[in-house]
KEDO-272057 format. One line per 10 residues: number of its first residue (from 1); their letters; for each residue z, y, x of N, C-alpha, C. Coordinates in steps of 0.001 Angstrom, whole numbers, plus 524288, in hexadecimal, padded with zeros to 5 digits. Layout:
NUM	a	Z,Y,X,Z,Y,X,Z,Y,X | ...
END
This chain:
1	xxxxxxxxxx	45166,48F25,EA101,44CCD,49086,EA412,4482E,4913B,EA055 | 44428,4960C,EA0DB,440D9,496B2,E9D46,43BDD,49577,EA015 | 437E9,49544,E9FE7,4332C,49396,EA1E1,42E76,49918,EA07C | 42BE5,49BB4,EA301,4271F,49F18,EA275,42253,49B80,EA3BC | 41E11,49D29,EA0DF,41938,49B83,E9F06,417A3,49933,EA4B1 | 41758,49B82,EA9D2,41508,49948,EAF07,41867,4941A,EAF8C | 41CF8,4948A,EB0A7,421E1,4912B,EB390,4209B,48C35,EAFAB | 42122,48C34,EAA16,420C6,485C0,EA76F,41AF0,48626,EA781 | 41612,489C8,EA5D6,4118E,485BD,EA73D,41081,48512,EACBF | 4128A,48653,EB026,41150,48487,EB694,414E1,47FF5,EB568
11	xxxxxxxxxx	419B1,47E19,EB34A,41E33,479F4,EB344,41AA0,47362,EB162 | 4191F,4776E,EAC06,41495,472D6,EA939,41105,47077,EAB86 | 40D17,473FB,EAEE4,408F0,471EC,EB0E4,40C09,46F26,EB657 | 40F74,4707C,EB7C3,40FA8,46EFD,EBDCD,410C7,468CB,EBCF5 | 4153A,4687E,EB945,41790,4625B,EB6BB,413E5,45F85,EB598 | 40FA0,46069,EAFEB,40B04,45FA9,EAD66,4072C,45E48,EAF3C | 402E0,46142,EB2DA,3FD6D,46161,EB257,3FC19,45D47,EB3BC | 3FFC4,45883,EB616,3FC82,454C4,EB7B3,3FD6F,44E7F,EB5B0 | 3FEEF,44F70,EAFD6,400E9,44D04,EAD77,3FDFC,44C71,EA699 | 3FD81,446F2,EA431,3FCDE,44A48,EA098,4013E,44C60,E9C69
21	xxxxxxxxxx	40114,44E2C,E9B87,40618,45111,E98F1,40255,455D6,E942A | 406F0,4575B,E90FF,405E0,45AC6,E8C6E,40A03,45E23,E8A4A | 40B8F,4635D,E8D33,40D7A,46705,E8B96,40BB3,46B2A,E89F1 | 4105E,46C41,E8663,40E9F,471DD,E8296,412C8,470D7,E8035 | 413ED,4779C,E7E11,41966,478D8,E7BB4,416AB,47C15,E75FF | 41A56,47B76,E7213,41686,47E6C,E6D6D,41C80,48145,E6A7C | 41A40,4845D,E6732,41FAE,48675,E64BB,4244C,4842E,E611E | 42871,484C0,E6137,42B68,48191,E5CB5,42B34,48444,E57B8 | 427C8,483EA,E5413,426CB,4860C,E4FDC,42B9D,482F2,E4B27 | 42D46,47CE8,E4B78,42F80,47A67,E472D,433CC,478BF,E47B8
31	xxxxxxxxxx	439DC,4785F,E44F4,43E03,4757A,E450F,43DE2,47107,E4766 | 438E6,46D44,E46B0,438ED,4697B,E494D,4359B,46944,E4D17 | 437D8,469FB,E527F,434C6,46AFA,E5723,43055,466A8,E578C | 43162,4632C,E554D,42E3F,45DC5,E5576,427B5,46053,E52B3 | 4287F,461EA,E5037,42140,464A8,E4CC4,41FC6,4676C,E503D | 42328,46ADF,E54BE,42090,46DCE,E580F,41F70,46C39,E5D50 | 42165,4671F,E5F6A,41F9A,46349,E61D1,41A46,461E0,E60D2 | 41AA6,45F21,E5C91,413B4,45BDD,E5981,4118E,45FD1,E5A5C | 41231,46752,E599A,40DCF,46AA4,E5950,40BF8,46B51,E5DC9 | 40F41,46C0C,E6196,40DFA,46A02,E6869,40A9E,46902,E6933
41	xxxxxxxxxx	40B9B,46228,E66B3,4074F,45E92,E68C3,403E3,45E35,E66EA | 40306,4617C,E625B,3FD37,46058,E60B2,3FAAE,4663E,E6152 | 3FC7A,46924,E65FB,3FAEF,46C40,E683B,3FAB7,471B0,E6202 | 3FCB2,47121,E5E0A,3FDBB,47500,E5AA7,3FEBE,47953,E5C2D | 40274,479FD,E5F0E,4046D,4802A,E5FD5,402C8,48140,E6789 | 403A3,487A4,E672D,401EE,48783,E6D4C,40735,4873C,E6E7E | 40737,48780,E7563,40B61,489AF,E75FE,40E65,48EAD,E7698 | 4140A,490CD,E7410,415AF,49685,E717C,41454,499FD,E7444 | 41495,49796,E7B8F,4150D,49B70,E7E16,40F53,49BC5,E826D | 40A99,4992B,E812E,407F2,49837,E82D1,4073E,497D9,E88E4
51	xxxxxxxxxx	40B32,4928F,E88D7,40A44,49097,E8EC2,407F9,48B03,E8EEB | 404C8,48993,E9281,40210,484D6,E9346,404B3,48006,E9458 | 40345,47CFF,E9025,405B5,47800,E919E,40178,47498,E954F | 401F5,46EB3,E93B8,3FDA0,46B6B,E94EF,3FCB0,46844,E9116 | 3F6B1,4685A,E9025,3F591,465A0,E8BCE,3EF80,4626B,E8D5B | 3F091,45DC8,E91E2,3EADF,45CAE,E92C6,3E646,458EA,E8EAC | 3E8A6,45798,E88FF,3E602,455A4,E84C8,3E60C,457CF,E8162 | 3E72C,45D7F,E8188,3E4E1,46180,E7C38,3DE82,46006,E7AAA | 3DBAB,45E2D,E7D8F,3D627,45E75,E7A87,3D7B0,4586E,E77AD | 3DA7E,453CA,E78CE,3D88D,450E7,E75A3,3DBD0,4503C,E701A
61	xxxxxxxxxx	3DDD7,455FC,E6DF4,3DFB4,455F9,E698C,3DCFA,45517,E65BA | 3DD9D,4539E,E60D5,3D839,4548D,E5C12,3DBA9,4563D,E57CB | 3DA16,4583B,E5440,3DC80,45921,E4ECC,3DE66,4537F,E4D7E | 3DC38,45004,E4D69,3E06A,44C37,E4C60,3E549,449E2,E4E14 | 3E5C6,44BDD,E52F1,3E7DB,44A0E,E5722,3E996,44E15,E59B0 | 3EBBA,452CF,E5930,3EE60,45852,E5BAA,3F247,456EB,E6027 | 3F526,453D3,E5FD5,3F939,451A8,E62B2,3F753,44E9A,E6901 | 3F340,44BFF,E6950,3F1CE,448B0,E6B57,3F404,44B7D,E700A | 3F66F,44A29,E73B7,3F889,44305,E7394,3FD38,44252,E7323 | 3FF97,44693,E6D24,4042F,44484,E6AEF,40304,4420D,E6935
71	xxxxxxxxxx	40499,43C31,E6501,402E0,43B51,E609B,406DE,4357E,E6014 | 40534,43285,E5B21,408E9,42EB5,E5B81,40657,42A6E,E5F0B | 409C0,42830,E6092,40889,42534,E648A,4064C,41E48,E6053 | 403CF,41AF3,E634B,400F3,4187C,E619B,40392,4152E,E5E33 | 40A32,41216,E604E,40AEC,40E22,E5D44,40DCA,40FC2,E57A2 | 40C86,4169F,E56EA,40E24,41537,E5070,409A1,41471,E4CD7 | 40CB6,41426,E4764,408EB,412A1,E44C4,40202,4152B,E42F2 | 402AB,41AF1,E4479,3FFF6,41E7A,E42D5,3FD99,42088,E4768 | 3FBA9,42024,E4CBC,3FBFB,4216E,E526B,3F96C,42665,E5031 | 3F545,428BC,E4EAA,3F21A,42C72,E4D2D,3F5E1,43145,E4A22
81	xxxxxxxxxx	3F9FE,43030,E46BA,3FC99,433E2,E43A1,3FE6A,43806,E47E8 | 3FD89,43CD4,E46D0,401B1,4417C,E4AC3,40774,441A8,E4B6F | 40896,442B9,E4F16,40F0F,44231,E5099,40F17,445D2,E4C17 | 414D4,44517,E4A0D,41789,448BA,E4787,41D82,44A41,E4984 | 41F05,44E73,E4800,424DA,44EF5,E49A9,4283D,44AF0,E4C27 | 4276C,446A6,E476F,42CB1,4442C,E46B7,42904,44005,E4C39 | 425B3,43F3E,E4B3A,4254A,43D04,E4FE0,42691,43DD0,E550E | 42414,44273,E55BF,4273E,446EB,E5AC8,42E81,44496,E5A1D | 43076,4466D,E585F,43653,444B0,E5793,437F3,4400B,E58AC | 43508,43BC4,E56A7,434AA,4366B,E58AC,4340B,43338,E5BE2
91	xxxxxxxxxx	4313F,43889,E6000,4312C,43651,E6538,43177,439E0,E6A54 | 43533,43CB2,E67DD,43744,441A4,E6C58,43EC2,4400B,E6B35 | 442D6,440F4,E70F8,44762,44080,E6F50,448D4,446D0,E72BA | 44F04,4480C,E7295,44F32,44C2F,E7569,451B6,44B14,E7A3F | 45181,44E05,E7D84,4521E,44C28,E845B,452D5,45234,E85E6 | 455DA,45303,E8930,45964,455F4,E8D81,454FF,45901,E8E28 | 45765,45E5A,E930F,45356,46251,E94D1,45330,45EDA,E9B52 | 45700,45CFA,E9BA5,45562,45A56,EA227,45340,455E6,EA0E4 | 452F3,45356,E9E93,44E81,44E35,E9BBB,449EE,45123,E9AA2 | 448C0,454B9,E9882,444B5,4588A,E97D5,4406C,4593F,E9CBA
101	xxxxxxxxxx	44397,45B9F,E9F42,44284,45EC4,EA4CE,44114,45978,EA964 | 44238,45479,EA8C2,4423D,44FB8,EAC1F,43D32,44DA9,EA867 | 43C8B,44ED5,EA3A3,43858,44CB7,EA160,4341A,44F88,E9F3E | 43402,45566,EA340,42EE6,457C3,EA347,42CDA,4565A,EA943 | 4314A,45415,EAD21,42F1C,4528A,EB207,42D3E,44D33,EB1F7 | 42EB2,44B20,EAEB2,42B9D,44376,EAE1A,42697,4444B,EAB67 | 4261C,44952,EA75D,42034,44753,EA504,41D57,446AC,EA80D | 41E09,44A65,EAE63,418C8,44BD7,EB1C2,41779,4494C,EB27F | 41780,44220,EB196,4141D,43F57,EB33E,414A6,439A0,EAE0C | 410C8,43682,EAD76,41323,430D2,EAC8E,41766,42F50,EAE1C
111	xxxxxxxxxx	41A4C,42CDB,EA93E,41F49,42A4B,EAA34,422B7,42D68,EA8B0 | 4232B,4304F,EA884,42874,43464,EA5B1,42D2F,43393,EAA3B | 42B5C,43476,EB182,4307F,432BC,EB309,42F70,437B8,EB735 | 43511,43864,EB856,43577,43D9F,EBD48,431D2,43BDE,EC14D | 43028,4377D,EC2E6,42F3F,43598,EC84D,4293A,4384D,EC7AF | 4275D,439D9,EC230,423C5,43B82,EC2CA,423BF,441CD,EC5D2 | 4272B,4436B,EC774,427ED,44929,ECBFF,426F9,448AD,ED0CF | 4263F,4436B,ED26A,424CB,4430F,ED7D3,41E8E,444F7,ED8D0 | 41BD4,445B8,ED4E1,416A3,44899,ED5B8,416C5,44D9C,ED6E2 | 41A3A,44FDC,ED7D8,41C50,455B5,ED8AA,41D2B,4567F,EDCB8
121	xxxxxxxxxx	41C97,45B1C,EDE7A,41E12,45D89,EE2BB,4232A,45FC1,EE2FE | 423F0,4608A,EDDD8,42A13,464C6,EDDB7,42DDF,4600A,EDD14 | 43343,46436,EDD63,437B0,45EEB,EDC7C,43A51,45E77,ED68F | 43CF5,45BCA,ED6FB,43F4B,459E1,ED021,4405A,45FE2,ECDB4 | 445B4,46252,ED1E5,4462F,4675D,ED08E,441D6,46BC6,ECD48 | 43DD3,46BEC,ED111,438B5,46F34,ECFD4,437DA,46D9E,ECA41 | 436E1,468DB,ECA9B,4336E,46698,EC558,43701,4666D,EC164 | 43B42,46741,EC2E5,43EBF,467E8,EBF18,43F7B,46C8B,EBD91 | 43EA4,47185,EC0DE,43EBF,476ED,EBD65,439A6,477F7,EBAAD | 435A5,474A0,EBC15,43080,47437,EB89C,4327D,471A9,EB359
131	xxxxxxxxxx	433EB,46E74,EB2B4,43488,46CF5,EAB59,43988,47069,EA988 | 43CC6,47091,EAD7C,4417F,477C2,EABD1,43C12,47AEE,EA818 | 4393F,47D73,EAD80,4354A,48022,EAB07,432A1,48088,EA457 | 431BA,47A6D,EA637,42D9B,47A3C,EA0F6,43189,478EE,E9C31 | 436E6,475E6,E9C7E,43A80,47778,E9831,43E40,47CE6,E95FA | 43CF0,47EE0,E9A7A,43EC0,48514,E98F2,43B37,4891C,E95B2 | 436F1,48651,E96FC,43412,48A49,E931A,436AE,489EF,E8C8C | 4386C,4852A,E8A8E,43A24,4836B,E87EB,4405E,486E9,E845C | 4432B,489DA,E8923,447B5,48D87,E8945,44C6C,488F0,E8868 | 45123,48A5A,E859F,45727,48804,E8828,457AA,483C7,E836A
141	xxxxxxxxxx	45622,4850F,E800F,457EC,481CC,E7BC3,45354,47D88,E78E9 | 44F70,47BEA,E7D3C,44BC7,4785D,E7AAB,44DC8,473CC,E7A43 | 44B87,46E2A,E7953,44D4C,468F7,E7938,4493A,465F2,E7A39 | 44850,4618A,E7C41,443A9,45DF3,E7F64,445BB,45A40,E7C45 | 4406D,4565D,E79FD,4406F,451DD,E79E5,439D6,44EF7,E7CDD | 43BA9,44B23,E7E39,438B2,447CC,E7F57,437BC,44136,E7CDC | 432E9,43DB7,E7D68,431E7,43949,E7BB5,43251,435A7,E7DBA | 4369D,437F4,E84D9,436C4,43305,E87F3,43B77,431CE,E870D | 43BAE,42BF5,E8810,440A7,428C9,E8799,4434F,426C4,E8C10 | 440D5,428FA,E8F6C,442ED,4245D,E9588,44836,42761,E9701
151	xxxxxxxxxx	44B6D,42372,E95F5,4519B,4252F,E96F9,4537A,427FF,E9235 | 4521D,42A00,E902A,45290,42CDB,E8B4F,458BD,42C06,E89B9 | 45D49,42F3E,E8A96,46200,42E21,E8AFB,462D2,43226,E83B6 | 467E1,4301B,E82FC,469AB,43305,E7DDD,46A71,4377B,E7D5D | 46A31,43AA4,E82CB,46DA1,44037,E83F5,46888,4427C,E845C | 46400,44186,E832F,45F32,44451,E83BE,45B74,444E5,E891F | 45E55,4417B,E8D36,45DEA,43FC0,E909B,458E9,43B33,E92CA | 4550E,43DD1,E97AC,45183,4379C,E98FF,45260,43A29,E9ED2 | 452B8,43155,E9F69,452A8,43059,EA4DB,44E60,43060,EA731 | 44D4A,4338E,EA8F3,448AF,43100,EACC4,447DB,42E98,EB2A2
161	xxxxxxxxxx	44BE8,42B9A,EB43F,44D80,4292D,EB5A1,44CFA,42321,EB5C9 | 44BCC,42334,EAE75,44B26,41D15,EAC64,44753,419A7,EB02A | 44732,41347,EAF51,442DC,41238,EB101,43E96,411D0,EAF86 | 43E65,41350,EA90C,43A12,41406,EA700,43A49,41715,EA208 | 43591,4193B,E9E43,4364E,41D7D,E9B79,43291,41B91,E985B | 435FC,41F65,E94CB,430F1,41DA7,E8D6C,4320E,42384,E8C3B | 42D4E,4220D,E870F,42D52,42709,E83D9,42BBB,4250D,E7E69 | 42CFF,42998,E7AB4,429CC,428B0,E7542,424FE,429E8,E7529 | 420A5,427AD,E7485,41AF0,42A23,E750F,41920,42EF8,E7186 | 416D5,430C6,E7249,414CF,43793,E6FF6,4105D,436C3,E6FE2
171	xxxxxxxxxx	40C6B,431D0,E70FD,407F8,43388,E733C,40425,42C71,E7320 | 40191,42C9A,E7398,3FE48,42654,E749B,3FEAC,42654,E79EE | 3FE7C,429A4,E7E1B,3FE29,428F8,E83A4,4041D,4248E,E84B3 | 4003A,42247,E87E4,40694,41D63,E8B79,40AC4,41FB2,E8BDA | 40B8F,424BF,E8E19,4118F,4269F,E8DBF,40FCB,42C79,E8E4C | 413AC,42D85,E8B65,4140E,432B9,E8799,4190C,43500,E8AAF | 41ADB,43A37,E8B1E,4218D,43C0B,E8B42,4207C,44073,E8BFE | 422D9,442A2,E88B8,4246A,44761,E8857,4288E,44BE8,E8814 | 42987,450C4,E888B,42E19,453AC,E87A4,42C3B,45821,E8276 | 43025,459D6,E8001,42FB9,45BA5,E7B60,433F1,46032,E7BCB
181	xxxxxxxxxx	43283,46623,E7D61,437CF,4698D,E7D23,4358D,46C6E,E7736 | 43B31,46DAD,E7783,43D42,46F90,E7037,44091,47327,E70EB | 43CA7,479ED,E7018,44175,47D38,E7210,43F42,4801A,E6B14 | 4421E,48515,E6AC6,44281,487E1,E6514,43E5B,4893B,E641D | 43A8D,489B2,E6814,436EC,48D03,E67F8,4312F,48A84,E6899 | 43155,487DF,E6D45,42E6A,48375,E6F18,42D3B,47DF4,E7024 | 42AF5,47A8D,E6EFB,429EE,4761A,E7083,4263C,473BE,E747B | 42748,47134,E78BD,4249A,46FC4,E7CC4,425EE,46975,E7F53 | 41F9D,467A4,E7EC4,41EBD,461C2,E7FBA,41C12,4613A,E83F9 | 41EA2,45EA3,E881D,41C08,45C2C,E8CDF,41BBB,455C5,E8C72
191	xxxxx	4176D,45388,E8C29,41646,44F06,E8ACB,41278,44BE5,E8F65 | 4134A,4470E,E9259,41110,445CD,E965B,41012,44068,E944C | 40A70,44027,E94EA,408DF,43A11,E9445,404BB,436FB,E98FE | 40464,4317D,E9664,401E1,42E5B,E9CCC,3FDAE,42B18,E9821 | 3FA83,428FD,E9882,3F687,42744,E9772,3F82A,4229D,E9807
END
C-alpha cells in the first residue's frame, strides 16, 4: 500500500494533533540509517517530499541544542552532550510491521497503550488503515524500530496487552516512545511524549 501527500498528512494530523508528539521524515542520505535519524531530529534536513509533519517545539531549538527534545537523558554522565548514532542504536531495537502499525495507534495518547482509541470515533479497523496509511508512505521493504519495551518478545514482537510498559528514554520528558521507519530512501520518526 502506497500513501499520497493528502491521505498520510490527513492520517498524521487525524492520529496526532492532539497529542504531543513529533513527526517528520527526512532523507536516507548514509549506510547507517542511524546519522539520518539524529539529522531528523535536529531538524537538519527537510522533508524529500515536502509533506508536513508535526513539530510543536521547533522554536525551542538553539544551536546548542538542535535536537531538543532529543537528547541524552539525565542519568548519564554527560546529560548536555548530543545524541550520537551509537546512541540512537542503543536505544532503538527492531519490531514487526504489525507491532509498528499497533504502535503508531498507542502513541495517540499517554501510556503507550491501545486503550488509548477509545477517544475516537472510528473503529480499530479505521484506525488501523490510518497507520497502513502513514507506513506506506514508507513502500514494501522498510523496517521499524522502536524504544519501547513493554512485552518486547524476541521475534520483534510487543504486547500490548501487557500490564504495564517501559521504554528506553530519548528525551528528559517522564516518558518518551517512539517509532523509527527505515526504508532505502527515507527515514521517518513518530515520537510521543507526557510531561
Amino acid at each position: 500500500m502506497s500513501a499520497d501527500q493528502t491521505s498520510w498528512e490527513a492520517a498524521v494530523r487525524h492520529l496526532y494533533e492532539d497529542v504531543f508528539t513529533f513527526s517528520a521524515t527526512g532523507p536516507r542520505e548514509h549506510e547507517d540509517w542511524r546519522a539520518d535519524v539524529l539529522a531528523v531530529m535536529e531538524r537538519a534536513v527537510p522533508d524529500p517530499r515536502g509533506w508536513a509533519g508535526i513539530d510543536p517545539i521547533a522554536h525551542e531549538r538553539t544551536a546548542e541544542h538542535p535536537a531538543v527534545p532529543f537528547c541524552r537523558p539525565a542519568f548519564r554522565d554527560d546529560p548536555l552532550r548530543p545524541l550520537t548514532p551509537a546512541d540512537i542504536g542503543e536505544r532503538l531495537h527492531e519490531i514487526d510491521r504489525a507491532s509498528a502499525e499497533s504502535l503508531l495507534l498507542a502513541l495517540t495518547d499517554g501510556g503507550c497503550t491501545l486503550r488509548n482509541l477509545d477517544r475516537f470515533t472510528e473503529s480499530f479497523d479505521e484506525l488501523q488503515a490510518k497507520a497502513r496509511t502513514i507506513l506506506g508512505r514508507y513502500g514494501d521493504t522498510f523496517t521499524c524500530y522502536t524504544n519501547v519495551t513493554v512485552g518486547a518478545g524476541r521475534n520483534g514482537t510487543l504486547d500490548f496487552g501487557a500490564s504495564h510498559w517501559g521504554y528506553t528514554p530519548m528525551t528528559f520528558y517522564w516518558e518518551d516512545a517512539g517509532l523509527v521507519t527505515v526504508s532505502d530512501t527515507e527515514v521517518g520518526l513518530f515520537w510521543a511524549f507526557d510531561c
